[in-house]
C-alpha positions as CSV (number, residue, x, y, z in Angstrom):
1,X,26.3,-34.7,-31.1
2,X,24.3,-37.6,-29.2
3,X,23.2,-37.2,-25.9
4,X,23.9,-39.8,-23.5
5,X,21.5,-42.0,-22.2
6,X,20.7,-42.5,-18.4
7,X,18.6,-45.2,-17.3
8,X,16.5,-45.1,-14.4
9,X,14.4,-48.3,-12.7
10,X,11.5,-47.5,-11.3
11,X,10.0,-50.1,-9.5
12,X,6.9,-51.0,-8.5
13,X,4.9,-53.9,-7.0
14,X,1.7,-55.8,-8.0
15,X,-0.5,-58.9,-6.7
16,X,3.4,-59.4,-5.1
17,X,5.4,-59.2,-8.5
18,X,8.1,-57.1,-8.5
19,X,7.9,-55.1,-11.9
20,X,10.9,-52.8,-12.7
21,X,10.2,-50.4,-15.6
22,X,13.5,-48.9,-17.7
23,X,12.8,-45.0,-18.5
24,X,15.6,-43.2,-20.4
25,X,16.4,-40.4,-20.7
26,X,19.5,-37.8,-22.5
27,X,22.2,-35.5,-20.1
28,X,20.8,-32.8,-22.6
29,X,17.1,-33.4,-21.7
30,X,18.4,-32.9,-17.9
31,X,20.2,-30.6,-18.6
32,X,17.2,-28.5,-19.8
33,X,15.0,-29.1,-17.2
34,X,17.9,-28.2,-14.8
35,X,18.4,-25.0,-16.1
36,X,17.7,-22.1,-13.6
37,X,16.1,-18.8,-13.8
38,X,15.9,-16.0,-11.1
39,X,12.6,-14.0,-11.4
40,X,11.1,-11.1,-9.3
41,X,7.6,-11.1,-9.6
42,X,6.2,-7.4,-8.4
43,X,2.7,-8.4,-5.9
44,X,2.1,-4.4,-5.9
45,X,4.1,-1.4,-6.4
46,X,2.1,0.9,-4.4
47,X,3.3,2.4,-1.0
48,X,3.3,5.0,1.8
49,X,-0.1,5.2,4.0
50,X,-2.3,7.0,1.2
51,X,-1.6,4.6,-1.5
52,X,-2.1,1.5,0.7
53,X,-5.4,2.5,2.4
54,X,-6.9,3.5,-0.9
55,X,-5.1,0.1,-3.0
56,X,-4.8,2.6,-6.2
57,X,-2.0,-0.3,-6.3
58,X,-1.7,-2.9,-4.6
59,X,1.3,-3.3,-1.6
60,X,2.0,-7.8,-1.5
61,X,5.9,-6.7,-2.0
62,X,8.6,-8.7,-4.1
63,X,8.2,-12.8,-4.5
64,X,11.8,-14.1,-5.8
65,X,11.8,-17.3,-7.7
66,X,15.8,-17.8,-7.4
67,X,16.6,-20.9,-9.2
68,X,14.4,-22.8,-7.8
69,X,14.6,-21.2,-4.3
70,X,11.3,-18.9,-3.5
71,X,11.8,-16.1,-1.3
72,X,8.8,-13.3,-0.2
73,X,10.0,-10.0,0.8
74,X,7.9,-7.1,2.7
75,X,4.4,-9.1,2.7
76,X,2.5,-5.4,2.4
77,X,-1.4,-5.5,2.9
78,X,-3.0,-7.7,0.4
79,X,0.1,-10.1,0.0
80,X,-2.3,-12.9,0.1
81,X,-4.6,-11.9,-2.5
82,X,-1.9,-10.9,-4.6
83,X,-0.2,-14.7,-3.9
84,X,-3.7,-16.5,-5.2
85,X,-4.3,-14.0,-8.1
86,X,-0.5,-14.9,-9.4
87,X,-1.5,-18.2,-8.8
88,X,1.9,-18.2,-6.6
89,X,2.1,-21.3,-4.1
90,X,3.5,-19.8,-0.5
91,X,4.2,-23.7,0.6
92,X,7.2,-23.7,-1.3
93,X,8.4,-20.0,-0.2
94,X,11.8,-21.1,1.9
95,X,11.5,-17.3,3.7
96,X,10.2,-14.2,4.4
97,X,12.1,-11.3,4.8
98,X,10.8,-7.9,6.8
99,X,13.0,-4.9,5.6
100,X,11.3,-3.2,8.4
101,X,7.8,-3.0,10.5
102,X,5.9,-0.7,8.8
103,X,2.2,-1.6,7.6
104,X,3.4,-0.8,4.0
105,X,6.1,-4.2,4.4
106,X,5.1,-5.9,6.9
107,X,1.1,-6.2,7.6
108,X,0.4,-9.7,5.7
109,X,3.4,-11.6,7.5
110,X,1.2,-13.3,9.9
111,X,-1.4,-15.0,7.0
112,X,2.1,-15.4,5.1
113,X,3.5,-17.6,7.6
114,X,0.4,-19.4,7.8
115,X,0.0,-20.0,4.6
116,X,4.2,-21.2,4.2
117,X,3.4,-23.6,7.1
118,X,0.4,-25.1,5.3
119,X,-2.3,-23.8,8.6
120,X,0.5,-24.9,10.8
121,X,0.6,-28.3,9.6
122,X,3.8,-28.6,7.7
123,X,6.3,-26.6,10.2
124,X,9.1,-24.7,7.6
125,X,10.8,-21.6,6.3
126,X,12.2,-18.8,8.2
127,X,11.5,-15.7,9.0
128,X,14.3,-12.2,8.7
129,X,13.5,-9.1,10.0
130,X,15.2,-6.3,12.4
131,X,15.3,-6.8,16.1
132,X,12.6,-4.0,16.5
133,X,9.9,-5.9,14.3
134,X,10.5,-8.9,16.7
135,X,10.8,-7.5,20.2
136,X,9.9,-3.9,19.8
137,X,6.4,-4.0,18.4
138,X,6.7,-7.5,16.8
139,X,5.5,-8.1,13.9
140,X,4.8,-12.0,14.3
141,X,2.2,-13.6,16.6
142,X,3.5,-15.3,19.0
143,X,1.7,-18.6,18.2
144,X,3.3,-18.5,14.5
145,X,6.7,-18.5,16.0
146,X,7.4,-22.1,16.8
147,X,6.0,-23.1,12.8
148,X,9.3,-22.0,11.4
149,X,12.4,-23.7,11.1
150,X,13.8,-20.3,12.5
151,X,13.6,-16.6,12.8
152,X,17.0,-14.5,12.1
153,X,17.7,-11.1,13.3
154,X,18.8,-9.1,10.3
155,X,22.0,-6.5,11.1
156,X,24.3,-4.1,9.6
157,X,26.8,-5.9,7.5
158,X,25.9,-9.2,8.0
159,X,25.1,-11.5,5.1
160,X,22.4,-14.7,5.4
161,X,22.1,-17.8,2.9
162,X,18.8,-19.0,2.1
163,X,19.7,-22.5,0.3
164,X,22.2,-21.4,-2.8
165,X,21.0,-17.7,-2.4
166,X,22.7,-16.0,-0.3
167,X,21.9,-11.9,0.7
168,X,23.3,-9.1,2.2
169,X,22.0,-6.3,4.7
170,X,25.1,-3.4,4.6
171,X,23.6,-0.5,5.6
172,X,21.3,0.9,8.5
173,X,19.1,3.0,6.8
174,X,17.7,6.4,7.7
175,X,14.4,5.9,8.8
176,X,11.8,6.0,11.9
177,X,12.7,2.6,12.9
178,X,15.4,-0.2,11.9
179,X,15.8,-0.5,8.1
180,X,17.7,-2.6,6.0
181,X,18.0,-2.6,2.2
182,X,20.0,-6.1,0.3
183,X,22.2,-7.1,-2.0
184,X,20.7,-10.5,-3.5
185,X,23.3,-12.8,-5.0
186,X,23.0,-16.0,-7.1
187,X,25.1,-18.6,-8.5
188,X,24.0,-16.1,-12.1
189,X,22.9,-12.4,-11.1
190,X,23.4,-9.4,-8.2
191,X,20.5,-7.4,-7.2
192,X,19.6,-4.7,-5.0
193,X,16.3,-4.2,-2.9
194,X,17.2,-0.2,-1.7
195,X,14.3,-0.1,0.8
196,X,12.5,3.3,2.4
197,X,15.3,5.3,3.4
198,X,16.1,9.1,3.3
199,X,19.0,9.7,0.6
200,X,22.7,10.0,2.4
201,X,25.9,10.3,0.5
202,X,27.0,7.2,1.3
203,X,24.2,5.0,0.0
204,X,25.1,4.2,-3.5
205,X,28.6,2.6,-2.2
206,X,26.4,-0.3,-0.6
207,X,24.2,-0.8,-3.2
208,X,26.9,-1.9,-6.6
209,X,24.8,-4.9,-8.3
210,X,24.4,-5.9,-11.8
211,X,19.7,-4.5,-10.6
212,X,18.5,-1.9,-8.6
213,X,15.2,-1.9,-7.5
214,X,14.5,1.1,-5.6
215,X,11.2,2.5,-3.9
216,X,10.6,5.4,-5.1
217,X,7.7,7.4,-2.8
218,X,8.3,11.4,-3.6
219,X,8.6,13.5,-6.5
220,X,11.1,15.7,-4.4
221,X,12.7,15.3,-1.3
222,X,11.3,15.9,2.2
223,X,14.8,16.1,3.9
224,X,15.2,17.9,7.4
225,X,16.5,20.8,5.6
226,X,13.9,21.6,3.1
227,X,10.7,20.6,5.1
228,X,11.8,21.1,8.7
229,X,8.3,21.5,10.1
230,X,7.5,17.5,8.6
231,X,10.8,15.6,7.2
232,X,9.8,12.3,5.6
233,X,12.3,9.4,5.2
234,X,12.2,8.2,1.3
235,X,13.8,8.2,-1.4
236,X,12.7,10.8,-4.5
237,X,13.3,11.3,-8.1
238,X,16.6,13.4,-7.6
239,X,17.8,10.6,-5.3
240,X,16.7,8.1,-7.6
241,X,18.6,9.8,-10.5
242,X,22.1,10.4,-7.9
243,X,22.0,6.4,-7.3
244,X,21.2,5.2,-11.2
245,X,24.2,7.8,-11.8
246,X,26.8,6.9,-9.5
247,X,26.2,2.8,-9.1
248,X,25.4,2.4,-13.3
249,X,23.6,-1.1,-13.1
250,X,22.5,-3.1,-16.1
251,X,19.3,-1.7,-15.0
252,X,17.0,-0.2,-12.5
253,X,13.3,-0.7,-11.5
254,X,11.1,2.0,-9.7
255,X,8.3,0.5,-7.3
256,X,6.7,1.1,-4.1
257,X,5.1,4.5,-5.5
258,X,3.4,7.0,-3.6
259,X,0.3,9.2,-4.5
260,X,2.1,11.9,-6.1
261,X,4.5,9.5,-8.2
262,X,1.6,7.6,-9.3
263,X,-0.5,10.8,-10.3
264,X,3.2,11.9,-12.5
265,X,2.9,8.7,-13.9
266,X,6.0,6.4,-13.0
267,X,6.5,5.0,-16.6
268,X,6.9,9.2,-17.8
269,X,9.2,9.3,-14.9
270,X,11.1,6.3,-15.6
271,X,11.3,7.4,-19.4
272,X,13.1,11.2,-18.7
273,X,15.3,8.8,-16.3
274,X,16.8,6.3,-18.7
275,X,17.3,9.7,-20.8
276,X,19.2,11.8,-18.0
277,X,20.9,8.7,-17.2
278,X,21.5,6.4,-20.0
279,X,20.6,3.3,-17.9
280,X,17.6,1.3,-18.4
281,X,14.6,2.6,-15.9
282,X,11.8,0.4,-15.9
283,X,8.6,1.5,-14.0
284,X,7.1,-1.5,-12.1
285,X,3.5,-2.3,-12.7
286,X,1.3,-4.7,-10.4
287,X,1.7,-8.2,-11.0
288,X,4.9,-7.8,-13.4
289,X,7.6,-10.6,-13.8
290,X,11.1,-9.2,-14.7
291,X,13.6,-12.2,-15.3
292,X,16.8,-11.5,-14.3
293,X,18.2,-13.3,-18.2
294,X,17.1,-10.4,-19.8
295,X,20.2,-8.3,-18.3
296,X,22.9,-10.7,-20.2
297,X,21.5,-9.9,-23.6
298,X,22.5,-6.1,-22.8
């Protein structure tokens, strides 16, 4: 089959001719160059306060290359860093999204949002995070605020669109201070961000996506009940198995590891998942680019 040709003038001007140049090209060669990918790119996959004071991993969070549309979630400490070292450009990020104002997600928004404003000199992007990391203890200087196009105030139930992307925040989670997980959809894949959260039966409802990505901090839970002197809010490998078993996706990634996690090594623990499971469990390792293609050949 021939492809059809398009022609295009380009035109130019010199010594005060007019010179018009033809370039063809096919609807197939278009077509190609059109075609979209979505792509989570991992800038660290450690977290909780031990692991990010020490940088055993690093903690720069999620950077989503949806079709074209480039999205940073929870800039951690070292966000930056990781950004140059993956050679990632942060002008062309169109948000930032805080799941919540912990050091751990959000300490590198600031030098984020200068760096997606160009030093300030290119005011753009937005800025989503719960109304406690803006009013409560904010995480954004106040100087920062007027380089974005806006700042949105993320909710329970409420869904956003960032260009063609559009995302999800269903749940409150249980945590220290306001916490939101999302639901990520495309014009070609779901996926779910499950942020720090203690387990609750309820949670794998909100979560039903074609990806997980879960942070995964404990070996075993710290819940009220069986550590009432110190409870701790995150998820661990039982809860990690409960959601894989009850939501089934196409597959699940483990990040944001804490010093116990990492020291049972994540891949091992990602292995006995898949086998308890029989869903895909991929351990996340710094710098790591999972495209989201990969889940149709399943």
């Amino acid at each position: 089959m021939l492809a059809t040709p398009i022609v295009i003038r380009y035109y130019r001007r010199v010594k005060g001719v007019v010179i018009i140049t033809l370039i063809g090209y096919s609807k197939t060669d278009m077509k190609e160059k059109k075609q979209a990918k979505d792509t989570i790119t991992f800038l660290g996959t450690g977290g909780a306060r031990f692991m990010i004071i020490t940088q055993v991993l690093a903690s720069g969070g999620l950077w989503l290359d949806l079709g074209g549309t480039e999205i940073l979630v929870d800039p951690g400490p070292g966000c930056i860093v990781q950004t140059n070292k993956r050679k990632l450009k942060a002008e062309k990020l169109s948000a930032i999204i805080v799941s919540h104002r912990h050091l751990d997600h959000a300490a590198d928004v600031n030098i984020m949002v200068e760096a997606m404003t160009q030093g300030g000199f290119k005011s753009h992007g937005r800025l989503f995070a719960p109304t406690d990391a803006l009013e409560t203890e904010p995480v954004l200087l106040n100087y920062l605020r007027e380089r974005l196009d806006a700042i949105e105030v993320l909710e329970e139930s409420k869904t956003y669109d960032i260009e063609d992307v559009s995302f999800k925040t269903p749940v409150r989670h249980v945590h220290p201070v306001e916490n939101y997980g999302m639901v990520f959809t495309t014009p070609r894949h779901t996926f779910s961000y499950i942020s720090d959260t203690r387990y609750f039966d309820d949670l794998p409802g909100y979560y039903n996506s074609e990806l997980l990505i879960i942070n995964l901090v404990f070996m075993e839970p710290r819940t009220p009940e069986s550590h009432p002197n110190m409870p701790i809010d995150h998820l661990s490998v039982p809860d990690v198995e409960r959601l894989v078993s009850e939501i089934r996706p196409k597959a699940t990634i483990l990040t944001h590891f804490g010093m116990g996690v990492w020291r049972a090594k994540p891949w091992e623990i990602a292995r006995q998942l898949t086998e308890k499971t029989g869903v895909k469990v991929i351990a996340a390792s710094d710098g790591m680019k999972f495209d989201l293609s990969t889940l149709d050949e399943d």
